[in-house]
N, C-alpha and C positions, 0 to 999 in steps of 0.2 A: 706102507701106507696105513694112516688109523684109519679104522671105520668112525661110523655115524655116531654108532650106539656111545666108542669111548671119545670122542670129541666134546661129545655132550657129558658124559658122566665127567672125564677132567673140567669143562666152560661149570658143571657146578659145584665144585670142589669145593672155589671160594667162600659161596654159601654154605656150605657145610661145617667151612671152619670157624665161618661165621660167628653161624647159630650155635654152635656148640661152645665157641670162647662166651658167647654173652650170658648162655647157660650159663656156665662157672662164674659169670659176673653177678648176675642176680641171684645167685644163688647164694641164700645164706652162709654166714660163715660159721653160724653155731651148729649148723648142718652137718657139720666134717665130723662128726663123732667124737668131739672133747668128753671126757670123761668127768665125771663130776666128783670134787675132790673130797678126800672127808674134813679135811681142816681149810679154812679160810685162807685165798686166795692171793698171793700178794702179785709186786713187780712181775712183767706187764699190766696194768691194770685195765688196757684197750687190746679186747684179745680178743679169739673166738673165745665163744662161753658153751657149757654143756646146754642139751636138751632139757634136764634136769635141775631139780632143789627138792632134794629129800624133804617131806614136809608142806611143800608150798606145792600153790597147785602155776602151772607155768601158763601165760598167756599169750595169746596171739593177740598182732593190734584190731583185730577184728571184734574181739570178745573185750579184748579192754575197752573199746570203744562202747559197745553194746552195753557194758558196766557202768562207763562212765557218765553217760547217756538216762541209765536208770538210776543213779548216785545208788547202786548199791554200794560203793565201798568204798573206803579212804584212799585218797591217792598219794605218794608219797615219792617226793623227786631225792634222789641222794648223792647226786651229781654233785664233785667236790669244788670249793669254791678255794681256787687261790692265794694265797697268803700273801701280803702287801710287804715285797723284797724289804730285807735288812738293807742298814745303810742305804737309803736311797740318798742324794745331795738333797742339801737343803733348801726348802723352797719346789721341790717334787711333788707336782698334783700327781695323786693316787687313784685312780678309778677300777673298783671293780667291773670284771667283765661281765656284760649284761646276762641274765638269763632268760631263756624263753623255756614256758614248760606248759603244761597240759592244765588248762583251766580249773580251777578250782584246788589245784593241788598245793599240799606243803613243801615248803623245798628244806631239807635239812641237810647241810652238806657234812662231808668228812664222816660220816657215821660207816661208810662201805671199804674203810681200807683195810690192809689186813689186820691189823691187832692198831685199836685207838684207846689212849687216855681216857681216864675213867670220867675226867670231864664231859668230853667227847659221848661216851656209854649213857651218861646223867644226862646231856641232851636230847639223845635218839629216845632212850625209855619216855622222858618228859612231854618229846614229839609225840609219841606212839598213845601217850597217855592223854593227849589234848585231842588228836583228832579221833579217840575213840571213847572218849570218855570214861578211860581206865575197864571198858570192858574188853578184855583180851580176847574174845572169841568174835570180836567185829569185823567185817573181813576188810583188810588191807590191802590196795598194789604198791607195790615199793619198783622203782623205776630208776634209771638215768639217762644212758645214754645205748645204741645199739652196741653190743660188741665191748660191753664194760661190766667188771668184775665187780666194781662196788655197788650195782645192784643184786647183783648174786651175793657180796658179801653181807648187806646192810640186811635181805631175807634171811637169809640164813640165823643173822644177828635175832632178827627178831622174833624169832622160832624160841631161838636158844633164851629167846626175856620171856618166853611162855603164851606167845600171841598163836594162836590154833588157828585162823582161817586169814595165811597170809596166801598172798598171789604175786609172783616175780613177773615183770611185764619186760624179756632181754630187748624189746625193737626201742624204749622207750621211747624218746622225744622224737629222734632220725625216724621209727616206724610210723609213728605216729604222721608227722608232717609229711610224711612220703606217701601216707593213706589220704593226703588231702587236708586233714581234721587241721583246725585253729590251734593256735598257742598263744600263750598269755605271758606278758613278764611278769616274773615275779622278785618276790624279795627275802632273803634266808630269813627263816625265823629266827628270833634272837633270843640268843641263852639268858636264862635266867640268872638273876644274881644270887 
């Protein structure tokens, strides 16, 4: 015969395993202790990301908010933007896919992969040099998506161009929207000729 006491502690097991799987659910995934790499990140590029960016100071969407809120600092989306397939048949309407990103910000894609074309490099510094007006010590968040390596690589990048008060924002847009806060579409800035 069960007693009273284990009737009830098995009737709340369920709960138990509940609350503890939806822990693991919300709980972040850059949480798990990823190690922060010394060289730039490739394939996977949607992964857990480290706690860390040697250099950069790392943001929670609280404080990016609060930031962004006071326009202390350049925001900067780095979220890659798709390449319009080879060979598509002729007569194939092409539409990039929309972006939604953090009001006021630049979006400069492909700059966060792991090693990009100097064209590519000649863009980000260009970006970096427009929305700070060539002073490297302005402070920056450079952004994409949660759980993606090319904002971790695109800071890292602009460390290494000599920008001194960058900020990696890892919840980017997904934290962002998920705090509630507005998004705006935007449109990649376009390289110069």
């Amino acid at each position: 015969m069960v007693s009273t006491n284990v009737r009830r502690q098995m009737a709340d097991a369920p709960v138990y395993v509940t609350a503890f799987v939806l822990t693991l659910l919300v709980t972040p995934l850059s949480a798990q202790g990823v190690p922060e790499p010394e060289e730039y990140r490739g394939k996977p590029y949607r992964a857990p990301v480290p706690d860390t960016l040697a250099g950069a100071t790392v943001l929670t969407t609280e404080t990016a908010h609060r930031i962004w809120e006071t326009r202390s600092a350049h925001f900067i989306d780095v979220l890659p933007r798709l390449p319009k397939p080879d060979k598509l048949p002729e007569g194939t309407v092409w539409r990039d896919k929309p972006r939604d990103s953090i009001p006021g910000s630049i979006w400069l894609p492909n700059v966060g992969y792991q090693s990009i074309p100097e064209i590519d490099a000649d863009y980000f510094r260009k970006g970096l040099e427009k929305v700070t007006a060539g002073e490297t010590s302005d402070p920056v968040v450079i952004f994409c998506r949660a759980d993606c390596w090319m904002s971790w690589n695109a800071a890292k990048r602009a460390i290494e161009f000599g920008y001194t008060d960058i900020h990696w924002f890892p919840d980017g847009t997904d934290g962002w929207r998920a705090a509630g806060y507005q998004l705006e579409r935007v449109k990649p800035e376009a390289y110069a000729d």
